[in-house]
DSSP file (Angstrom, degrees, kcal/mol; ACC not computed):
  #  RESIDUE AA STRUCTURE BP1 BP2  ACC     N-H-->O    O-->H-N    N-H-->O    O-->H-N    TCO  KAPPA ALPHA  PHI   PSI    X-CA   Y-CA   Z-CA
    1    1 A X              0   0    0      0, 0.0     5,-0.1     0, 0.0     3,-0.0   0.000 360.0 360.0 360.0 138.9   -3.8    5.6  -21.5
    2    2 A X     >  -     0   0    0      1,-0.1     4,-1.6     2,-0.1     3,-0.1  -0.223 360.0-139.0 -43.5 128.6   -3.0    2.1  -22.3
    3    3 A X  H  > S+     0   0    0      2,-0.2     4,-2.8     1,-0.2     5,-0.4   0.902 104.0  52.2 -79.4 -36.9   -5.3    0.2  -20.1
    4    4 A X  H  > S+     0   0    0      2,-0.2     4,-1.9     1,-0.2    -1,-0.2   0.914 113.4  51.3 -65.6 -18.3   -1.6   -2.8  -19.4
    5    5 A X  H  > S+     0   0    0      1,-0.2     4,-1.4     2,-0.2    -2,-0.2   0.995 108.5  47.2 -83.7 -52.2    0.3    0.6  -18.4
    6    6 A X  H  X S+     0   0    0     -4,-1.6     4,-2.0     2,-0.3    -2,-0.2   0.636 114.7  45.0 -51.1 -30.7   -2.4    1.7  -16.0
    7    7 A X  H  X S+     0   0    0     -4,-2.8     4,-2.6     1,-0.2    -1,-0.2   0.916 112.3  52.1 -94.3 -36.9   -2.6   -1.7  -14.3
    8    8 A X  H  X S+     0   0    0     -4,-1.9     4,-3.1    -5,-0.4    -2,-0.3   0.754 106.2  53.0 -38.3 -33.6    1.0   -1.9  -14.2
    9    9 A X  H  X S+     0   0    0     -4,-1.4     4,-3.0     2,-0.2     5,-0.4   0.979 110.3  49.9 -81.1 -50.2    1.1    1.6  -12.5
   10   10 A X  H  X S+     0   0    0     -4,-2.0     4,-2.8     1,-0.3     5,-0.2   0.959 106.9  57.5 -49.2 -41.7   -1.5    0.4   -9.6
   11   11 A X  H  X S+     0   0    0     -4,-2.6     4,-2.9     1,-0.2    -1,-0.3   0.922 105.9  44.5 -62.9 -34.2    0.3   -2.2   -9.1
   12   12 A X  H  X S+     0   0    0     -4,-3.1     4,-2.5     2,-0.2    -1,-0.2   0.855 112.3  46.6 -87.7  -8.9    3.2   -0.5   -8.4
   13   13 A X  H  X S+     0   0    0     -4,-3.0     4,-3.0     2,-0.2     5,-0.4   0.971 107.5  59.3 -55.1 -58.8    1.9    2.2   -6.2
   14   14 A X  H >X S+     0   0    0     -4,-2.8     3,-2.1    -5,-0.4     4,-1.6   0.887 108.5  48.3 -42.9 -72.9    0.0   -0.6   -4.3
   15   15 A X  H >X S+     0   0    0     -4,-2.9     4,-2.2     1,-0.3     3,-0.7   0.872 113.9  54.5 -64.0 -47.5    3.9   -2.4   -3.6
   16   16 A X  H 3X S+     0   0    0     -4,-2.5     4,-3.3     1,-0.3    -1,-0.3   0.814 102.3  44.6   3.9 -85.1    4.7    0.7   -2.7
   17   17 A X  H <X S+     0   0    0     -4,-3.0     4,-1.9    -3,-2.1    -1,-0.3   0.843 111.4  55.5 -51.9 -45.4    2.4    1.5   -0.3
   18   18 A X  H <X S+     0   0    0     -4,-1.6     4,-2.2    -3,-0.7    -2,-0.2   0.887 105.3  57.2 -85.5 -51.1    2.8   -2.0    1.3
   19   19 A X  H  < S+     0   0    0     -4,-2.2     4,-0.4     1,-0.2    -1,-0.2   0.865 105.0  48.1 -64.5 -32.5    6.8   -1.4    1.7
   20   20 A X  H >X S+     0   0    0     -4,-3.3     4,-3.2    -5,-0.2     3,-2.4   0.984 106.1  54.8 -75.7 -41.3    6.5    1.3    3.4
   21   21 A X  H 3X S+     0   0    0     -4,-1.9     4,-1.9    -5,-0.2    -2,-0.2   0.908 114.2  45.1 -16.5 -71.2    4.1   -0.1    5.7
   22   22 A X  H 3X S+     0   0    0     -4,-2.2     4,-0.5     2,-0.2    -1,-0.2   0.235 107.7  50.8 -80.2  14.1    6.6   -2.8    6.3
   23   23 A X  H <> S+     0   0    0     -3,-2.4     4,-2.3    -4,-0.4    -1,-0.2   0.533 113.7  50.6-108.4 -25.8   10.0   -0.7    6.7
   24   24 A X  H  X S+     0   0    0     -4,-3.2     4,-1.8    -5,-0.2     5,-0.4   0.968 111.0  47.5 -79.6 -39.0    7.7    1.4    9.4
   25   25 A X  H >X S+     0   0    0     -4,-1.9     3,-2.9    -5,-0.5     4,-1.4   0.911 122.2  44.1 -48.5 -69.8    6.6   -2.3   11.2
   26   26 A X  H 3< S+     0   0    0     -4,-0.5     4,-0.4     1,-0.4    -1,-0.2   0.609 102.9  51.5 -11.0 -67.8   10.5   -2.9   10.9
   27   27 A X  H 3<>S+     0   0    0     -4,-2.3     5,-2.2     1,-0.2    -1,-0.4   0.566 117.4  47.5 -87.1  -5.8   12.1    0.0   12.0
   28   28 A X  H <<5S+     0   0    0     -3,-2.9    -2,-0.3    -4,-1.8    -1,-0.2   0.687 111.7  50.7 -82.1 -24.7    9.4   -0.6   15.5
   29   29 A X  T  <5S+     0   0    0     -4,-1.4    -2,-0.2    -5,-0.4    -3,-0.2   0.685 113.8  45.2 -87.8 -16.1   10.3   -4.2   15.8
   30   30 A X  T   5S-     0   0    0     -4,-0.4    -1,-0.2    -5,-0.4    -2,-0.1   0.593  98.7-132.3-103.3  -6.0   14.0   -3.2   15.7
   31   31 A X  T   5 +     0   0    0     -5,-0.2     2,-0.3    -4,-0.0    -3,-0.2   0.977  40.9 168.5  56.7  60.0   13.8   -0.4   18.0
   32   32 A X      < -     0   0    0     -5,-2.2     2,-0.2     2,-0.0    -2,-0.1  -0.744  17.3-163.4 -89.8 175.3   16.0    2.1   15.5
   33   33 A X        +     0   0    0     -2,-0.3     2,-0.3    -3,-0.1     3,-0.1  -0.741  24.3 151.7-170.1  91.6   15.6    5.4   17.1
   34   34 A X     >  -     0   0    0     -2,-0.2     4,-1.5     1,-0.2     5,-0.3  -0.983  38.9-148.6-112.1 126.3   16.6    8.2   14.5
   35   35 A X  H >> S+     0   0    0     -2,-0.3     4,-5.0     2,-0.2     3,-0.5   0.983 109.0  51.7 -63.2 -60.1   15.2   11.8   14.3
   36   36 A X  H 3> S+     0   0    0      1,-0.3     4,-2.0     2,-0.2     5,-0.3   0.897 108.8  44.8  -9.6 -83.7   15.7   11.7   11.0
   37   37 A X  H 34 S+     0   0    0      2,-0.2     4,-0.4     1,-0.2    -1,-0.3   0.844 115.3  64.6 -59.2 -36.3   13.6    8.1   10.5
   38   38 A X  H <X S+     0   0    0     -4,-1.5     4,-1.7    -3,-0.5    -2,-0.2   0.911 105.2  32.3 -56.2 -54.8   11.2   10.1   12.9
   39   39 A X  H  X S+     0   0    0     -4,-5.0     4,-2.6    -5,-0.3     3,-0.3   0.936 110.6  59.5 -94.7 -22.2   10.3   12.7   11.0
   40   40 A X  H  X S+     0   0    0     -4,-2.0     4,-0.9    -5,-0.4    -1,-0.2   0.480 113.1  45.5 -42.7 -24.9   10.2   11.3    7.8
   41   41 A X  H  4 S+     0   0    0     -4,-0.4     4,-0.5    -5,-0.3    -2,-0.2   0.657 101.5  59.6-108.5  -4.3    7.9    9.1    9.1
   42   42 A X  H >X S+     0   0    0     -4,-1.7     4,-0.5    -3,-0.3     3,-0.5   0.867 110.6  48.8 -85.1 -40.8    5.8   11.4   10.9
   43   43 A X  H 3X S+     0   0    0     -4,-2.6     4,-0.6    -5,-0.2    -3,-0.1   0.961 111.8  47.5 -61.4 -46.8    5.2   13.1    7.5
   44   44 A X  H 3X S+     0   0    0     -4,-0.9     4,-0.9     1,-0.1    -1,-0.2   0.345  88.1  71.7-173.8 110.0    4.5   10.4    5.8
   45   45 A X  H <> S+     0   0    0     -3,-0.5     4,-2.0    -4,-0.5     5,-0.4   0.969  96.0  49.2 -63.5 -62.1    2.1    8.2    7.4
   46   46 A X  H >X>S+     0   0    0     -4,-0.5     4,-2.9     2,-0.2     3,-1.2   0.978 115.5  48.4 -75.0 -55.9   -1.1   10.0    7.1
   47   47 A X  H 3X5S+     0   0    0     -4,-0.6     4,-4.4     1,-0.3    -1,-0.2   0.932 114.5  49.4   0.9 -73.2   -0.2   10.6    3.1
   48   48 A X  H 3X5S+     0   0    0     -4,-0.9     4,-1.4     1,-0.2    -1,-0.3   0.846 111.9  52.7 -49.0 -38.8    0.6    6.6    3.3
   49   49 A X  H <X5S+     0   0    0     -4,-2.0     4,-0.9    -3,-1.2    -1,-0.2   0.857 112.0  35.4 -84.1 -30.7   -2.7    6.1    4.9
   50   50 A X  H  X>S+     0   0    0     -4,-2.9     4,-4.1    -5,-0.4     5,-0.6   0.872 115.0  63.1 -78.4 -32.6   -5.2    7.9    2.6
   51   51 A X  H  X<S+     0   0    0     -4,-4.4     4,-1.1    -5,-0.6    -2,-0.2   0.880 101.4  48.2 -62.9 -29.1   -3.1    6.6   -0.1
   52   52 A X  H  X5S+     0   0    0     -4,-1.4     4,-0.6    -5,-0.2    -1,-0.3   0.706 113.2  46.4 -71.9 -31.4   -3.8    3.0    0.8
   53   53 A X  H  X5S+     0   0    0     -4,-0.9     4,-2.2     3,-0.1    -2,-0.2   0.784 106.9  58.9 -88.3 -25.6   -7.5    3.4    1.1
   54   54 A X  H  X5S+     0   0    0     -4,-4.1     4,-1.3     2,-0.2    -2,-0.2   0.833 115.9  30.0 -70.3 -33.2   -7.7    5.2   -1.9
   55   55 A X  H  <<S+     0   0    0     -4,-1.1    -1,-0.1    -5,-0.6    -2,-0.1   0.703 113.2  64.1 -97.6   3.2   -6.2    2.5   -4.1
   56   56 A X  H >X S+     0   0    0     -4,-0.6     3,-1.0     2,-0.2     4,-0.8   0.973 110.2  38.1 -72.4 -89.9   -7.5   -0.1   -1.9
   57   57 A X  H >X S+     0   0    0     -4,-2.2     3,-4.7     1,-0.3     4,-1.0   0.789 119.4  56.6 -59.2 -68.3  -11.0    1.3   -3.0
   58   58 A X  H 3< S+     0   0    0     -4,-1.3    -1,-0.3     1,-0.4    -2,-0.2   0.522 105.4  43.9  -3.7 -46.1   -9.4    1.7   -6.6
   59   59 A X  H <4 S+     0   0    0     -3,-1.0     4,-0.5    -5,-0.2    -1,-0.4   0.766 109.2  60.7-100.4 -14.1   -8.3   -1.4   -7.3
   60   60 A X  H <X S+     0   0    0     -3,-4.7     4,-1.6    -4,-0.8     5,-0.4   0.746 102.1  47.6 -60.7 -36.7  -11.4   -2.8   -6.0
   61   61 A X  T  < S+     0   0    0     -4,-1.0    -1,-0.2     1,-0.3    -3,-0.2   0.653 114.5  53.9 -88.0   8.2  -13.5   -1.3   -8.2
   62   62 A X  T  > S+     0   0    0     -5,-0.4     4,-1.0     2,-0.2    -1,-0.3   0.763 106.4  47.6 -97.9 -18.4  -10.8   -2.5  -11.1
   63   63 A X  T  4 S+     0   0    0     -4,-0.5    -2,-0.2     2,-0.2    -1,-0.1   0.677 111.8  56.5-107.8   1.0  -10.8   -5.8  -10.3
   64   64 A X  T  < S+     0   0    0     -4,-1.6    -1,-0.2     1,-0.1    -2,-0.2   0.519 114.4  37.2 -72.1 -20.0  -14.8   -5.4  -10.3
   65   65 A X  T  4 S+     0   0    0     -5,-0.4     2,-0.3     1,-0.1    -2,-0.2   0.938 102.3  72.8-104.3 -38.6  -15.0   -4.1  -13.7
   66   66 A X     <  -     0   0    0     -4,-1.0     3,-0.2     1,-0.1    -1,-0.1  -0.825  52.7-163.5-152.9 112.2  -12.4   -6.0  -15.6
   67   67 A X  S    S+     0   0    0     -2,-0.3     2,-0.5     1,-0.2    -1,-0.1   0.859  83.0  55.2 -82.8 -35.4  -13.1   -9.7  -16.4
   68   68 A X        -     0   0    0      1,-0.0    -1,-0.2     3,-0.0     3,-0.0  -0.935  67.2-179.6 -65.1  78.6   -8.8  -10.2  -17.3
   69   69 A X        -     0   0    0     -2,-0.5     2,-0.4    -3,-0.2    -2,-0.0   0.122  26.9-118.1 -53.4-178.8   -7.2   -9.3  -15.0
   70   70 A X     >  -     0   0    0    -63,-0.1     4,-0.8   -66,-0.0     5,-0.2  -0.900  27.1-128.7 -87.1 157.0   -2.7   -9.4  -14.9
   71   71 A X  H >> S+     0   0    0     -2,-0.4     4,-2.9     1,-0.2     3,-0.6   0.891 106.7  56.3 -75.1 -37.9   -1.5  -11.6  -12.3
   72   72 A X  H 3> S+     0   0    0      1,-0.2     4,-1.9     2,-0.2    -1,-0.2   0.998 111.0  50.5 -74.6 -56.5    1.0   -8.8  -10.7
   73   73 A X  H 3> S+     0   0    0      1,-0.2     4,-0.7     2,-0.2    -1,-0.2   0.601 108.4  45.7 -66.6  -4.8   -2.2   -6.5  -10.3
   74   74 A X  H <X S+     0   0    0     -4,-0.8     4,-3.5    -3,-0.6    -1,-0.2   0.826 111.3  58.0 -96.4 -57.3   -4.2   -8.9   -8.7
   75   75 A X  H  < S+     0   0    0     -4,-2.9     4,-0.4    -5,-0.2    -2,-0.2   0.795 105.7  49.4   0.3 -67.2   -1.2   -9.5   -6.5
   76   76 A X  H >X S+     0   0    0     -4,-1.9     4,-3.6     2,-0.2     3,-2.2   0.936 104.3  50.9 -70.2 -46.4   -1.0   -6.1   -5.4
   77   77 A X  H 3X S+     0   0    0     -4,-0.7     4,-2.3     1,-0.3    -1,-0.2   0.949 116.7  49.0 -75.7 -34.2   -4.5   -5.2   -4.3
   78   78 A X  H 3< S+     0   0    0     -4,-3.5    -1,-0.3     1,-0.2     4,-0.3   0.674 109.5  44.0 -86.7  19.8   -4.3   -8.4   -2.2
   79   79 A X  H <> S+     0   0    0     -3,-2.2     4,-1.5    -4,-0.4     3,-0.4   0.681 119.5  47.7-112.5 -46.3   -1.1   -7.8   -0.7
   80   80 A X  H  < S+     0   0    0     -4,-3.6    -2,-0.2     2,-0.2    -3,-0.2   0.718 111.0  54.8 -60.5 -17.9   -2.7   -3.9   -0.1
   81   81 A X  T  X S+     0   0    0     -4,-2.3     4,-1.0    -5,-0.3    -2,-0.2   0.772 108.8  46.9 -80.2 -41.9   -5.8   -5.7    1.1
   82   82 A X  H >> S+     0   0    0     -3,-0.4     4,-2.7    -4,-0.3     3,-0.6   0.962 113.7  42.4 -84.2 -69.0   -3.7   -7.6    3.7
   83   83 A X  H 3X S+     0   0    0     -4,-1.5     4,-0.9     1,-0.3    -1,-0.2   0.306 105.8  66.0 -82.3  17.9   -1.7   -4.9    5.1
   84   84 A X  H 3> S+     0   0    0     -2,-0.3     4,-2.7     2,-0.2     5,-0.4   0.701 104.0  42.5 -89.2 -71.5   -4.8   -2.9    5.1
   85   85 A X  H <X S+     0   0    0     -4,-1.0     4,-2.9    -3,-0.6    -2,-0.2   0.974 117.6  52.5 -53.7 -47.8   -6.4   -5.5    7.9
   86   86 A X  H  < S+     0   0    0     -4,-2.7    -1,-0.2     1,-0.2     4,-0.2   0.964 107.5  49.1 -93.0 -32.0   -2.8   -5.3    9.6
   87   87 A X  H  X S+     0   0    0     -4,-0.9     4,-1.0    -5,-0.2    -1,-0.2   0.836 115.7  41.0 -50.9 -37.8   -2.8   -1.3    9.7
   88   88 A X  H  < S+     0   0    0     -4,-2.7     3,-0.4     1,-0.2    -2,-0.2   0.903 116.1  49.1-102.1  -9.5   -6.3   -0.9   11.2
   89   89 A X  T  < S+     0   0    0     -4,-2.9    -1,-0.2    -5,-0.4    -2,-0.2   0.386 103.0  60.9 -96.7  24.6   -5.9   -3.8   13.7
   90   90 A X  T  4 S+     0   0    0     -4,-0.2    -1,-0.2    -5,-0.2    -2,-0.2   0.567 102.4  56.0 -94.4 -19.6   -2.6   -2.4   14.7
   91   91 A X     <        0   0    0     -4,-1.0    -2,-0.2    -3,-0.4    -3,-0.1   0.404 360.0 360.0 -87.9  -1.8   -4.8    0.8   15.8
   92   92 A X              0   0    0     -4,-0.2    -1,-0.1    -3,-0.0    -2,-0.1   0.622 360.0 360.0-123.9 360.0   -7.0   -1.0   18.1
């Protein structure tokens, strides 16, 4: 696979990842209270969660390997990197 299609694709999983992150922060700060927004989020989190350390790791080891980066993919991993820190010090 084209290596600019592949960095494009992390990157957009990575924004991904991050939004939902920050519509679940949202929808706690705002107090909605849906079943619906409940269970949709009770499924998936733990998905969301592996998914984030897995491209977390992923994108580390790309931006370890790869002397050219793209600006949007360097972007992402630190923008996953960041809500990374704010997901596990929201658990303690």
């Amino acid at each position: 696979m084209n290596k600019i299609v592949i960095e494009k694709s992390i990157a957009f999983i990575n924004f991904t990842i991050v939004i939902y992150f920050a519509l679940i922060y949202l929808i706690n700060y705002y107090n909605v209270d849906s079943i619906i927004l409940g269970v949709i989020r009770e499924i998936m989190t733990i998905p969301f969660l592996l998914a984030q350390m897995a491209f977390l790791i992923i994108g580390i080891k790309l931006l370890l390997s790869k002397k050219k980066l793209m600006i949007l993919t360097t972007a992402s991993i630190l923008v996953l990197f960041v809500c990374f820190l704010a997901t596990v010090i929201s658990f303690f």
